[in-house]
C-alpha positions in Angstrom: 45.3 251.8 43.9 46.3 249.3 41.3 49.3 248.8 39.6 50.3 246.5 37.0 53.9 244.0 37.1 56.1 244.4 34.3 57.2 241.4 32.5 60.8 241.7 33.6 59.2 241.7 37.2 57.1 238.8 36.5 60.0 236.7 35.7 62.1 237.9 38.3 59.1 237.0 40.4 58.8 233.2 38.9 62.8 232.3 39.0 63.0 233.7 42.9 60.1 231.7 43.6 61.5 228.8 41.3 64.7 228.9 43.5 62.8 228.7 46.5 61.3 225.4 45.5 64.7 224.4 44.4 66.1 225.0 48.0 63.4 223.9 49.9 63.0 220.4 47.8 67.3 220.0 48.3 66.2 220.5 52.4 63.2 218.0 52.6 65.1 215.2 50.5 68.4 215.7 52.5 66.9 216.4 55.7 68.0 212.9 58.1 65.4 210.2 58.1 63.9 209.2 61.6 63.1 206.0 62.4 64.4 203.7 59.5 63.7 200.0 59.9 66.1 197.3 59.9 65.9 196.7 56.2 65.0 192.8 56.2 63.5 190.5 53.7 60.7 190.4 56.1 60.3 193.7 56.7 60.4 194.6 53.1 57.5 192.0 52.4 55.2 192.7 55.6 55.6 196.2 54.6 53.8 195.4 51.3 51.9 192.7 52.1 50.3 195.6 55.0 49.6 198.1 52.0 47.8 195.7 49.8 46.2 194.0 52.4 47.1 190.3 51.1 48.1 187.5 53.3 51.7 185.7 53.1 49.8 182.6 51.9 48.1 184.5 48.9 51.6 186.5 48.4 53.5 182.8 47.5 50.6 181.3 46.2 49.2 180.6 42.4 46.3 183.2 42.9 46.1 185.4 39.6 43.9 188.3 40.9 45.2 191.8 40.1 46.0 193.1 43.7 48.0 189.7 44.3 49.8 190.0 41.3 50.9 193.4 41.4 51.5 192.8 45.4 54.3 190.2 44.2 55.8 192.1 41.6 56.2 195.4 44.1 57.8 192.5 47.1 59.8 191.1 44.1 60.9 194.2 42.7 61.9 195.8 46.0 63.8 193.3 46.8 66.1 193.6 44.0 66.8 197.2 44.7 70.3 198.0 46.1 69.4 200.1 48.6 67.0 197.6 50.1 70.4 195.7 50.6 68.8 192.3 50.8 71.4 190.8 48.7 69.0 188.0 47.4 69.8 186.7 43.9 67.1 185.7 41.4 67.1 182.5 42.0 66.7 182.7 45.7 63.7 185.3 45.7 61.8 182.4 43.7 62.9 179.7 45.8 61.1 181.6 48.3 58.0 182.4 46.4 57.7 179.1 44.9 58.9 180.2 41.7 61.1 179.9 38.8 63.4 182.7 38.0 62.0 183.6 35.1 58.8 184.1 37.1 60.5 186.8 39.0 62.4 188.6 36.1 59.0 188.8 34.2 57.4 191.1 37.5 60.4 193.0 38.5 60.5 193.8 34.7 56.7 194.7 35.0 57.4 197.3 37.9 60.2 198.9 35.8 57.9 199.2 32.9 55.5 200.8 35.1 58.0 203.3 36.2 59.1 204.3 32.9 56.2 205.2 31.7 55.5 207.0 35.2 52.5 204.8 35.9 50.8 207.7 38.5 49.3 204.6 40.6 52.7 202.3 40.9 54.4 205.8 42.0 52.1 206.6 44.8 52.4 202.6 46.2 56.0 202.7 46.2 56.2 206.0 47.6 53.7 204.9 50.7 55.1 201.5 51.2 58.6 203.0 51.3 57.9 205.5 53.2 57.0 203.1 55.8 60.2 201.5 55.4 61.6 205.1 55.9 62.8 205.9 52.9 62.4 208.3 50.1 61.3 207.3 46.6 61.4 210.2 43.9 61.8 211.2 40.4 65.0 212.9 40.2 65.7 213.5 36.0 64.5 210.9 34.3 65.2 208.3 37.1 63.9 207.1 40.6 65.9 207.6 43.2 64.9 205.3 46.5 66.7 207.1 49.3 
């Protein structure tokens, strides 16, 4: 025996199961986060320095090849965020790198660009290498929300 859904069904169907995703999205984002690491400077960069698979020489060093480039500009950016709660000013992320400041603005502004043009590849590093950190990175409206 077949029998056909009405439209007014249908849609009932859709916004139940739209609610569903709602509630099940608000449990997995809020659920409590296990096993967190203390959120250092070097934690933060080993964390990326691990997913790229680049060295701590190559990271501060004047190699221009893609994966060291965009491997800076993730540690750089990261390090900026306020829930990272490194608390390192401009200047002193470049004294560390062995750059200027203006060195750093330029790929900090590079991962934000990224972002707001939802650049599907710079979304799925940050998401891995946060995760690791144990943290949450997602879109929520037009913004992303590390958490």
């Amino acid at each position: 025996m077949k029998t056909e859904l009405t439209e007014i069904e249908k849609e009932s169907i859709d916004r139940l199961v739209d609610v569903y995703k709602q509630e099940l999205t608000d449990q997995v984002m809020n659920a409590p986060i296990a096993n967190r690491q203390g959120v250092t400077v070097e934690n933060i960069t080993n964390a990326v320095l691990h997913y790229y698979g680049v060295t701590k020489n190559s990271l501060y060093s004047r190699d221009r090849k893609a994966h060291i480039v965009k491997c800076r500009a993730v540690v750089f950016w990261l390090l900026r965020q306020p829930e990272m709660e490194t608390g390192l000013s401009l200047t002193r992320i470049a004294e560390i790198a062995f750059m200027n400041h203006a060195s750093v603005i330029h790929n900090i502004k590079r991962i934000d660009n990224e972002l707001l043009f939802e650049d599907r590849y710079t979304v799925a590093e940050l998401t891995e290498i946060l995760r690791s950190l144990g943290f949450r990175f997602f879109k929520q409206g037009t913004k992303f929300i590390i958490k």
